[in-house]
N, C-alpha and C positions, 0 to 999 in steps of 0.2 A: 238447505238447512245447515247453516256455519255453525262448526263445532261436532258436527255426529259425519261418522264416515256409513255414508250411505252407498250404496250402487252407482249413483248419480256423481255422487264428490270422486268416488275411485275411476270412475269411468272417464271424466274429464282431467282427472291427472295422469290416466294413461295415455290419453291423446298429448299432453304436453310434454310428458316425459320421452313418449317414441319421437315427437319432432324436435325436441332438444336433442335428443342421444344421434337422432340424427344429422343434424347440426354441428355437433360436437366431433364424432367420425368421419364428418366429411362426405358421409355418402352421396350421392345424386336422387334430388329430390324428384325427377323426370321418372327412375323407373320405384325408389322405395316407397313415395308415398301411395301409389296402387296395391303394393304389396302390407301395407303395414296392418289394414282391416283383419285380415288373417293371422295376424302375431296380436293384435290386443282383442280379437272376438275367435279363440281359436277353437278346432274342433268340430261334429257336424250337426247340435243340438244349440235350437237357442238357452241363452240363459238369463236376458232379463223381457223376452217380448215372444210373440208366438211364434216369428219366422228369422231364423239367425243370417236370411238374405236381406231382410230389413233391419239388424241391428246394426251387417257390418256395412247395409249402403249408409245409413245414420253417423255412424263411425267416417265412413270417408267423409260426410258432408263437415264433421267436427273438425277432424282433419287439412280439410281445406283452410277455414275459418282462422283455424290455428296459425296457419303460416300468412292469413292475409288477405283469402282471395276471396270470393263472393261464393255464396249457394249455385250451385247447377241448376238449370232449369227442368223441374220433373219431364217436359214433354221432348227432350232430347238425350240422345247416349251421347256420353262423352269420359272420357279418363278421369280418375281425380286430380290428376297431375296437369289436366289442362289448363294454359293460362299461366304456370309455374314459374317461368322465367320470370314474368314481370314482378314476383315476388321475391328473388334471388340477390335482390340487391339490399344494400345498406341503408339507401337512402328511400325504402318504400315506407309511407305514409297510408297511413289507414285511410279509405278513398269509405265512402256512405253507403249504405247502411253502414254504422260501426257493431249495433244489435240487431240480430235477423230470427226468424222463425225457420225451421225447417219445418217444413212443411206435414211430409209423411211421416212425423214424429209426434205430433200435435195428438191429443189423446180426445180433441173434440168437446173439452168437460164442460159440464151442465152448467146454466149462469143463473143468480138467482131464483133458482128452482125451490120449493118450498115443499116437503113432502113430512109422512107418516112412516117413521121407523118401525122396527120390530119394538121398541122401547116400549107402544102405544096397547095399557092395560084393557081399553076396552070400555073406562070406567060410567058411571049413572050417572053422573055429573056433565059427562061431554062439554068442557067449558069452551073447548075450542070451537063446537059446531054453535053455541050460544053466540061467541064474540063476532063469526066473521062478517063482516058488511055485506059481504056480495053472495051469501047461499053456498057458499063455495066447499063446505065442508059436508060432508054426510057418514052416515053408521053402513058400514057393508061389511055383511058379515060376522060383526059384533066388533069392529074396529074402526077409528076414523078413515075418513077416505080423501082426500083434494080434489075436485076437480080440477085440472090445471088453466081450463078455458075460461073459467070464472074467475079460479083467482089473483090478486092483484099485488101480492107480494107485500101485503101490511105488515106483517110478524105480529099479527095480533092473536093467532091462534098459538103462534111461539111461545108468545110471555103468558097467555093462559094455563099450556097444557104441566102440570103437577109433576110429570115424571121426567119432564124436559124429552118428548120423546117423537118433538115434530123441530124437524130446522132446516135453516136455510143454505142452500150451498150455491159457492159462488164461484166464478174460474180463479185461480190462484192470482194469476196474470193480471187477470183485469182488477181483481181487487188491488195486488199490490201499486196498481200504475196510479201514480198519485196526480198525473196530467192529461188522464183518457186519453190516450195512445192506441191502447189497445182494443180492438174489436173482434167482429168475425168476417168469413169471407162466407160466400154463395156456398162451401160447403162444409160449413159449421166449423171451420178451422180459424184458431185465431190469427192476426194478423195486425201489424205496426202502423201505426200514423205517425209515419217519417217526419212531418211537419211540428207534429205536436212532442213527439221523443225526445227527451233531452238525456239518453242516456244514463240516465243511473244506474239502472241494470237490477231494478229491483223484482220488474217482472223476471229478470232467468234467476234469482235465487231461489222464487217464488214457484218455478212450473216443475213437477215432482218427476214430467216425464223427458227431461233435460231437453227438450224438440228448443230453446231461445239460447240462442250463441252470438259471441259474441269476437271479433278480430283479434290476431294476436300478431306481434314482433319476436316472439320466440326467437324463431329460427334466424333474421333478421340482427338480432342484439347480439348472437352467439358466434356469426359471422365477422362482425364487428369485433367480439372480443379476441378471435383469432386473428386480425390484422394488428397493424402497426399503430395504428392512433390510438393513445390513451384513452379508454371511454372511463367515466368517473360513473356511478350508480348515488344516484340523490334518494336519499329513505325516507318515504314519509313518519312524523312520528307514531302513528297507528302502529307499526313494526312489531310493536312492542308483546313479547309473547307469541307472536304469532307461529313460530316453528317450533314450537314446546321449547322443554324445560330446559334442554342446555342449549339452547341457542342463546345464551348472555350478553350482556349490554359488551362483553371483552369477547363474545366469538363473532360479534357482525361482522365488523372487517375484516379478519380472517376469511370467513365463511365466503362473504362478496369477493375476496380476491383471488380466494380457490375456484372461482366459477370464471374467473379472468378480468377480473376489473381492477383498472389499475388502484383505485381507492373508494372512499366511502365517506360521504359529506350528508348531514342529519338536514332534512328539509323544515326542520322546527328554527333555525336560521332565521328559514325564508319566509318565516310564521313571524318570528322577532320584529321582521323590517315592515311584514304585511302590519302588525300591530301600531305601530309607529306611523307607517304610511295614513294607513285607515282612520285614527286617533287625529292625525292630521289635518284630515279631510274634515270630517267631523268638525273639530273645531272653528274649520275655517268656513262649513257649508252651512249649520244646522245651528239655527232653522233660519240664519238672513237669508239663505238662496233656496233651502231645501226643507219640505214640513218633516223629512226622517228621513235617515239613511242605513238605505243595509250593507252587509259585508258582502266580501266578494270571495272569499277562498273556497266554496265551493260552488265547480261553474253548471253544476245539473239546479242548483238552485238558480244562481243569477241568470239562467238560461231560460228558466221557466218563469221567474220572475217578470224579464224585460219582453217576453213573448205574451204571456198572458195579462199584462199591465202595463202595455207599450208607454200610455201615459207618465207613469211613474217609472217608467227605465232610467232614468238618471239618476233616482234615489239612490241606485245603487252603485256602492264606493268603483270609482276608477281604480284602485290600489291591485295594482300586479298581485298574483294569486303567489304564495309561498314557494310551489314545485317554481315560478320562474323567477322568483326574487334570488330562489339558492340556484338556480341553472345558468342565470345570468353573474351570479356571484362566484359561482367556476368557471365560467368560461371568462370572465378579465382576466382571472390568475391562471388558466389555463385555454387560451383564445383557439387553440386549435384540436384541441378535445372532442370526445364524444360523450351523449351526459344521456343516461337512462333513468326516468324514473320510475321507483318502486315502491308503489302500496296499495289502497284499497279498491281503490274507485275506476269503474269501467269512463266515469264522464272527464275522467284526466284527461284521456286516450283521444277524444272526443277536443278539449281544449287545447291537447299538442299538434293536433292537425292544423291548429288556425295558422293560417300565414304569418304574422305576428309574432308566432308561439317557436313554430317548427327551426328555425335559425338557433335556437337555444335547447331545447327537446328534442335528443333523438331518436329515443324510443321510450316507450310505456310499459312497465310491467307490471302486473297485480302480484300478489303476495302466491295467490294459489299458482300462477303461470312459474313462477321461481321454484318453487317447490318440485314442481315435473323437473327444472335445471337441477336441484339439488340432485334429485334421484339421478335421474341420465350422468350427471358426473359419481357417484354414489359414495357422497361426503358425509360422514362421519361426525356430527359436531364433535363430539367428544374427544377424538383425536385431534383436534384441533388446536395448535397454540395458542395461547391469552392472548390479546391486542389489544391498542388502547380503543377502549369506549369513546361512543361520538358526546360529549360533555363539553363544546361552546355553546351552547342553546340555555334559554330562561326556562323554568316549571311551564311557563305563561306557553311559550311557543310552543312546547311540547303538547300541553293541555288542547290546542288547538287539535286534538285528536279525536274530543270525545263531542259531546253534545253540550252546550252553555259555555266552552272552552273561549271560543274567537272573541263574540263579547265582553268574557271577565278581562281577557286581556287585554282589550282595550279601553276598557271602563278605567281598569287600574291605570293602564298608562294617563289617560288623560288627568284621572283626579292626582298621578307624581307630576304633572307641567302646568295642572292648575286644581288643584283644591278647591278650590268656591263654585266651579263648574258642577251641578247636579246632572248626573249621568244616568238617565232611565233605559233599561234593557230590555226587550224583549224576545224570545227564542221559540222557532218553531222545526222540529228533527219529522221527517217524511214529509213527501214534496205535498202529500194530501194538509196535510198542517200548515204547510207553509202557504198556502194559499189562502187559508184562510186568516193567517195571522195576516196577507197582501191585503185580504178583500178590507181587514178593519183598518190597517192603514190608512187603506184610500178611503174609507168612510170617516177619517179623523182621529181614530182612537187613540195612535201613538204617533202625534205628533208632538216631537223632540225627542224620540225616542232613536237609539241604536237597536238596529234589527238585524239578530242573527237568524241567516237560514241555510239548515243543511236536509238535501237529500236524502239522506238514509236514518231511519228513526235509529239515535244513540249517537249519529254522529260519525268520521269516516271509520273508526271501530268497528263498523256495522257494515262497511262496505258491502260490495259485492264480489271484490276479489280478495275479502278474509278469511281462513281460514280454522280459527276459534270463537266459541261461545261469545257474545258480545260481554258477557259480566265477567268471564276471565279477563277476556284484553282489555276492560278496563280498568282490573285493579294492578294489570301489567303496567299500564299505562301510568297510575298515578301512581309504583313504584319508580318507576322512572322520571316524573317530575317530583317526588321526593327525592334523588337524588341528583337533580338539577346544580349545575355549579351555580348557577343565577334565578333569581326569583322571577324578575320581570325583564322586557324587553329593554328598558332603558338600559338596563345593569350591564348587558354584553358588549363584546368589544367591537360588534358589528354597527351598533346605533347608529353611527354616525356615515355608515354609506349609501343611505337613500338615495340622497340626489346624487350619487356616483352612478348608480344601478339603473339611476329614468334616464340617465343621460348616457347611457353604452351602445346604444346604437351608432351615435360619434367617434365612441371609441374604436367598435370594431371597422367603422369606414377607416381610421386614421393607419390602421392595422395590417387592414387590405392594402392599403396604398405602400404599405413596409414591406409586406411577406404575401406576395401574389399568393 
């Protein structure tokens, strides 16, 4: 639940904050991480679960995850620190699962189950026992009753009952998974369909009893930022608002430099070139080669897309996603860099692992994993020096943040290269919606149509490694394309490096051959 500090939100930022702090000191991850269940679950009573030996085994398994490494297997003892070296280095990449269930955390919750609250008057009317089809309802006692073996989950007794005081309850998880992902195991625990996952991470916003985690580079980035290579921190525009109110458009870079980064580069750039790129494609595909085409900058969508509509995979735009149009656009200017990016989305994390990807991505951070780094270093916005604001980006590329963002912006670009072109849009925010905006495609509905889709209802705003209310961060959001130096993609001073940026793969060979 982003925006309300719950148990769950504090719990996961004390996991990130003791392995940043750890990180940061230096200490030896081989004997602290064993020890650290007892500094963030201390004392000898539980206090969010019946047994405080399963909140702090729970706790190491978060722990783990944290730094990189996979789930324990319930039917062996082993350290939490087992396995730890291979997470010790700079160069570890998030290996699959990237989202996992712990298992003895799972709270087992009930799945479309249909029942009779205390809400239920009793009344002479009984509409509910009139409506159901199947006998399924009865008076016991002077109260409605369900059988559950008869019934079939119509919600006809729902919309009947007057007090509103029968309803349906469903797993959070499985509701949220907009790609049925999610199921149960033989013992009523939920469980991932690694096949079907494209990571957005909607189901661990979604599970109240935090058991769905997800990989981190925490410790990995922080590593990094104590060595010698420049790492550069690429922001997606979602940032915006995200660590309250004096975190300013003038204390980003500050803030990112105080954590060790050499600078700070606005990934709404990389949204500029994606617009242009995309607008490009468009032009050149739709509809002589292509009946519509969707957008590519969120890859939990184009993931589920080309998986569930193998046919139609092509519709959707080849255009490099924004985090590596801006991660390949610092590493020309800076070919020997290290390049982190940070914001919403667990399916980033997920598109920096492709092979492809990882030469320009070196690590993935969410907004909420940074926050644990703020604390562990225990930075003060406010003591903070002014800095320049990140303002080379257009409104347009910024706006790439919320939900309808990616297609205005391209809509607009193409009606500034050709006016007489009619530009029909369509947008679908949760990947349950976006399927079905897919299924009317392929049934014809929008052909010649631009099709936006994003994973997370709102748009990357809405992440899953956000932080704030979705209707704050977005009126953060369109203060900060209100103060955009540029309207649209054309406007900036980057337009014109496209085909600089498709073609850097050359350049870094040329590179290598200079500076082994």
């Amino acid at each position: 639940m982003r925006g309300v500090q719950t148990q769950k939100s504090l719990l996961r930022r004390k996991v990130f904050t003791e392995i940043a702090r750890m990180a940061y000191n230096g200490d030896d991850p081989k004997t602290t991480l064993d020890e650290l269940p007892y500094k963030i679950i201390p004392g000898e009573m539980a206090t969010y679960r019946d047994s405080i030996f399963l909140e702090r085994a729970i706790v190491g398994e978060r722990l783990r995850v944290a730094m990189g490494m996979g789930l324990r297997k319930m039917t062996e003892h082993s350290l939490i620190s087992k396995g730890v070296d291979e997470s010790m280095i700079g160069e570890k990449y998030y290996e699959p699962p990237l989202i996992d269930i712990i298992k003895f955390a799972c709270h087992k919750c009930p799945d479309k189950r249909v029942f009779v609250t205390d809400g239920c008057q009793g009344c002479l009317e009984h509409p509910c026992q009139e409506v159901c089809p199947k006998g399924a309802v009865s008076m016991r006692e002077g109260r409605s009753f369900i059988d559950d073996s008869k019934c079939i989950r119509c919600g006809k007794c729902i919309q009947a009952c007057q007090y509103n005081a029968i309803i349906r309850q469903e797993r959070p998880c499985i509701k949220a998974c907009g790609v049925g992902a999610i199921g149960m195991d033989k013992y009523g625990r939920a469980q991932i369909d690694q096949e079907k996952c494209v990571a957005c991470g909607m189901c661990l916003v979604s599970c109240p009893f935090a058991a769905i985690v997800d990989k981190g580079q925490i410790y990995q980035t922080i590593q990094a930022l104590k060595g010698d290579t420049p790492v550069y921190a690429i922001v997606a525009p979602a940032i915006a608002g995200q660590f309250g109110p004096d975190f300013t458009e003038t204390k980003i870079r500050p803030a990112l430099q105080a954590l060790g980064f050499t600078d700070v580069v606005e990934v709404a750039l990389g949204a500029d070139l994606c617009t242009i790129e995309e607008a490009q494609h468009f032009l050149k595909e739709v509809p002589e080669n292509l009946p519509f085409m969707g957008t590519s900058c969120c890859p939990a969508w184009s993931i589920m897309a080309k998986k569930m509509f193998p046919d139609y995979a092509g519709t959707i735009s080849m255009a490099l996603t924004p985090m590596v149009l801006t991660a390949r656009l610092v590493k020309r200017a800076h070919p020997h860099c290290k390049i982190a990016f940070i914001g919403p989305c667990l399916s980033k994390k997920q598109e920096a692992s492709r092979r492809s990807v990882k030469s320009y991505v070196d690590f993935t951070l969410t907004f909420e994993e940074v926050a644990g780094m703020f604390e562990a270093k225990e930075i003060d916005f406010k003591k903070l020096p002014e800095g320049e604001p990140l303002s080379e980006a257009s409104s347009d590329g910024i706006g790439f943040g919320a939900e309808g963002g990616v297609a205005f912006a391209v809509k607009r670009y193409i009606q500034s290269v050709d006016p007489d072109r009619e530009v029909k849009v369509a947008n679908a925010a949760g990947l349950a919606e976006c399927r079905k905006m897919m299924t009317l495609a392929k049934a014809g509905k929008y052909n010649g149509y631009l099709l936006e889709g994003m994973a997370c209802p709102g748009g990357c705003i809405a992440g899953a490694g956000t932080l704030r209310p979705v209707s704050n961060s977005k009126k953060a959001l369109e203060k900060t394309m209100k103060d955009a130096p540029y309207e649209q993609a054309a406007d900036t001073t980057y337009a014109d490096q496209i085909e600089d940026l498709e073609n850097i793969d050359s350049y870094f060979e040329d590179i290598k051959k200079i500076v082994p």
